[in-house]
C-alpha positions, 0 to 999 in steps of 0.5 A: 427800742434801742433804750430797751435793748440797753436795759435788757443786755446786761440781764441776757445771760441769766436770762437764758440760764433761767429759760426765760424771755423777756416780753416787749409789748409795741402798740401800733395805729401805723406804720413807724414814722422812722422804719429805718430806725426800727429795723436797726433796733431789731437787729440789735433785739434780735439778739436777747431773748424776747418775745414781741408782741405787736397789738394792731389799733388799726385796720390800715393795710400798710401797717398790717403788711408792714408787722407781718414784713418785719415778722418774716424779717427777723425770723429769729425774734418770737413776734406775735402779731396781735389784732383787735378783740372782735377780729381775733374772736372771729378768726377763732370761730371760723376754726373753732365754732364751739369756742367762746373767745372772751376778753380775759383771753384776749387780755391775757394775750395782749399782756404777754401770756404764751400757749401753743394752742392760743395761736392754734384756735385761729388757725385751725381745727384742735384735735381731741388731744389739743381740745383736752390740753386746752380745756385743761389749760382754760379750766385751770386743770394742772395736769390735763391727763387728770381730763378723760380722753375725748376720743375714748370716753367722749362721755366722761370728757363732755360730763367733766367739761359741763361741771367745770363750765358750771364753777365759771361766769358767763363770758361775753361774746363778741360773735354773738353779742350776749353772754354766753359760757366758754364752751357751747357743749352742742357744737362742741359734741357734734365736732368731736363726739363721734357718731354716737354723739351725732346720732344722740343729738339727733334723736334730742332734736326730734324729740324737742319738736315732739314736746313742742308739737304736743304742747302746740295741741294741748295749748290749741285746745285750751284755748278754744276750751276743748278735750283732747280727743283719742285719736288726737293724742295717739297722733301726737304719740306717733311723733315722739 
């Protein structure tokens, strides 16, 4: 680390000019065997314009309390505290159960790549403006004002996301373990599509156990070779 700060020191000022930072990547299975040595380079890193990121191969106690101290410690230095695959997959679930946390984000991440809403997703619930910021910033949408509103044209915006959806391969899941698409488009609804949306899901769903109901007749009297009789049919009718 102090090797880093020397490379790094003579580039700080064009640095700044350019607003630029400079992305340190530590992966860790412990805590460092010299801490003392660490925190006297942090004191020096503190100092340059840099983001650090610290990828967690552990589960141990000591090392995460360790990162998440020195985070509180050095304040002034961006540090991101990045844990495994499926551990950041289901802290983004928990917030945000219509979103697919695939590998290409996780990659992006752990090689420096920085949005507001990626730390966002894991900490709580995006609002309708962030849900279009991100969907533009997933899709590769240049200008997120290009995506309706939400909150004003639920419609327009769940139509545009399914056709953006269609152009991209399916992700695997590490939740639910098979592939699946970035954006499960019902659950997303049913959080942000207000009550109409609600309402339209709910009569979709009574409707598919209609269909399902009168295919359980037609089947059950195929098989024991019978016509469908008139009152039998109209039965049926009345559940759709």
């Amino acid at each position: 680390m102090f090797a880093i700060h020397d490379q790094l020191l003579p580039m700080t000022n064009q640095l700044k000019q350019e607003n630029q930072k400079v992305v340190i990547v530590i992966a860790s299975d412990g805590v460092p065997n010299e801490v003392d040595a660490v925190y006297s380079a942090m004191s020096l890193l503190q100092k340059l314009p840099i983001l650090l990121l610290i990828r967690l191969c552990t589960d141990d106690e000591r090392a995460i309390h360790f990162y998440k101290t020195l985070e509180l410690d050095f304040q002034k230095v961006d540090i991101e505290i990045l844990d495994d695959f499926e551990a950041e997959a289901e802290e983004v679930v928990t917030m945000n159960p219509w979103m697919n946390y695939a590998m290409p984000i996780q990659r992006a991440r752990e090689w420096g790549f920085r949005h507001p809403l990626l730390a966002t997703l894991r900490e709580r619930p995006l609002t309708h403006e962030e849900l279009r910021d991100f969907c533009a910033m997933l899709f590769g949408v240049n200008d997120a004002s290009n995506l309706p509103h939400p909150k004003q044209a639920w419609d327009l915006f769940s139509h545009d996301i399914e056709a953006l959806q269609e152009r991209e391969s399916r992700q695997w899941n590490p939740i639910h373990k098979s592939t699946r698409k970035w954006i499960d488009m019902m659950v997303l609804a049913k959080t942000y599509g207000g009550k109409g949306e609600k309402t339209k899901l709910k009569r979709g769903k009574k409707l598919r156990k209609a269909r399902a109901r009168i295919a359980e007749v037609i089947a059950g009297c195929l098989v024991h070779g019978q016509k469908m009789e008139a009152e039998k049919i109209e039965n049926v009718g009345i559940l759709i």
